[in-house]
C-alpha positions as CSV (number, residue, x, y, z in Angstrom):
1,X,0.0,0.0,0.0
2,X,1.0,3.8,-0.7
3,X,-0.3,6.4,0.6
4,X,0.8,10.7,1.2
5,X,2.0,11.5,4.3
6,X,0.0,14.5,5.3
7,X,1.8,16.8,8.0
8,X,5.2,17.5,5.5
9,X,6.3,20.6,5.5
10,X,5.4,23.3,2.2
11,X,7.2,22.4,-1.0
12,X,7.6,18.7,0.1
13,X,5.3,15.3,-0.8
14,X,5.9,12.3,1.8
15,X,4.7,8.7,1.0
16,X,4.4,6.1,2.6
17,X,4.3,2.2,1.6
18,X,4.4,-1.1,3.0
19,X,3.7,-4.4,2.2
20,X,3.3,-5.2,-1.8
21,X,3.0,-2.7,-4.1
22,X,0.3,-2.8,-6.8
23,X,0.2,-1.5,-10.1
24,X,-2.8,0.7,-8.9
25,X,-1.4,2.3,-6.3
26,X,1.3,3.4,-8.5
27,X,-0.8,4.8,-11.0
28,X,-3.4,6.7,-8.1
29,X,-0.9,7.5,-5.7
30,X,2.6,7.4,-6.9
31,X,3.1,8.8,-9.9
32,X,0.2,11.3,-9.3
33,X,2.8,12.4,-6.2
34,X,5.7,12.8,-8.5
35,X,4.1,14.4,-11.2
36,X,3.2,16.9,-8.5
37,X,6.7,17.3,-7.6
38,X,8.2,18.1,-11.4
39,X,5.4,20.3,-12.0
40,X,6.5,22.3,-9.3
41,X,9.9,23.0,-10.7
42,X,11.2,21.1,-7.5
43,X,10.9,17.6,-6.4
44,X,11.5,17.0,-2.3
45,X,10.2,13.9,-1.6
46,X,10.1,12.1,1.6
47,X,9.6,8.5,0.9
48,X,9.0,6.1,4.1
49,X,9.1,2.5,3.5
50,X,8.0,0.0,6.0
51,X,7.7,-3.4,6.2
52,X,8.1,-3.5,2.4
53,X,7.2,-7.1,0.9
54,X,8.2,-6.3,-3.0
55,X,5.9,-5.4,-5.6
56,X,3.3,-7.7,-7.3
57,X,4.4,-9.0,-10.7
58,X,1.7,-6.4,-12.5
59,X,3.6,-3.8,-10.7
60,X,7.1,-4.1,-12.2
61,X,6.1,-2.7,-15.3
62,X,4.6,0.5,-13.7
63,X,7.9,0.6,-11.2
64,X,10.1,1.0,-14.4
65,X,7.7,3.0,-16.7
66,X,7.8,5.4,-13.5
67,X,11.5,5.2,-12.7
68,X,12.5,6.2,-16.4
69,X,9.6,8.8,-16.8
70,X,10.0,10.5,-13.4
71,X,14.2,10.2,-12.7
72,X,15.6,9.9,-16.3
73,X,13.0,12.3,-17.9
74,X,12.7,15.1,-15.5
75,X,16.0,15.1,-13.7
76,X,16.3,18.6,-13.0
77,X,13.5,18.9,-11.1
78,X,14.7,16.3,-8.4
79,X,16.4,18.3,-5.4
80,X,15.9,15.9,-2.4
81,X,15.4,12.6,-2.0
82,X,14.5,11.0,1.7
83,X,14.5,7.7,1.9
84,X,13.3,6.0,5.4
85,X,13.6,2.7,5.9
86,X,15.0,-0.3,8.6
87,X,15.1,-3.0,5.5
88,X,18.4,-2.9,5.2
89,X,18.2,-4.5,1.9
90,X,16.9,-1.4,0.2
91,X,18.9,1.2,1.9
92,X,22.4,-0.8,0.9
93,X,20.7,-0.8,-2.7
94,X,19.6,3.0,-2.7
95,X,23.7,3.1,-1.7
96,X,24.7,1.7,-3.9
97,X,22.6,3.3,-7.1
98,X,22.8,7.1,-6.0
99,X,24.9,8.2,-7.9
100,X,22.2,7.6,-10.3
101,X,19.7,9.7,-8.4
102,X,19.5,13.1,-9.3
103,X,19.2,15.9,-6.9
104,X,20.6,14.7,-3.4
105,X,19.8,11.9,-1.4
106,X,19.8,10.9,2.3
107,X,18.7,7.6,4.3
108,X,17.2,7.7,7.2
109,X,16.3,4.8,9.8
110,X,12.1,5.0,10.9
111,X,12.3,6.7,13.6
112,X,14.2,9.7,12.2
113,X,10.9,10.1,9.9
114,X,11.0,14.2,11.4
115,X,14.6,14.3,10.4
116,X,14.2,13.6,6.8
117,X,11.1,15.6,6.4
118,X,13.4,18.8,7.9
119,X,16.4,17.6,5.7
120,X,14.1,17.1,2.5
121,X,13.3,21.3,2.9
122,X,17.3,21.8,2.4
């Protein structure tokens, strides 16, 4: 599931996801969120992931369409990127890709969820 996080400061877009992620929830929640972002001129996005379980196969797809569209296509608009997360897993692999990332990134652990939202304002 994904869903906004709604006390972020102004200028920023939080989500939140857990368990598997559907091809729905990207397209009503996700990429509605970005699209927000690069409109804006500037992307700071806080995005909290907990007790994360993959994606569903009909999701892969949309995960790459979106990846491409928002991060290749519309680079410049990316400023901050906060990810929050204890899966270890995915913050060695967000390591480990971002140089790819544009704009900056930070990882935070769960409970410094008020931490990234203040670092994600930059």
């Amino acid at each position: 599931m994904i869903e906004r996080i709604d006390d972020m400061p102004a200028g920023t877009i939080g989500l939140r996801a857990s368990g598997k992620l559907s091809r729905a929830e990207y397209r009503e929640v996700l990429e509605p969120a970005l699209r927000e972002g690069i409109d804006s001129g500037e992307l700071r996005l806080v995005f909290a992931l907990t007790d994360f379980h993959g994606l569903e196969p009909a999701a892969v797809p949309e995960d790459i369409k979106t990846g491409l569209s928002a991060w290749l296509g519309h680079h410049t608009a990316w400023k901050r990127f906060a990810l929050v997360t204890d899966a270890d897993w995915v913050a060695k692999a967000m390591q480990m890709f971002s140089w790819m990332t544009p704009g900056e990134v930070m990882i935070f652990e769960l409970d410094k969820l008020d931490d990234a939202k203040a670092w994600v304002v930059g």
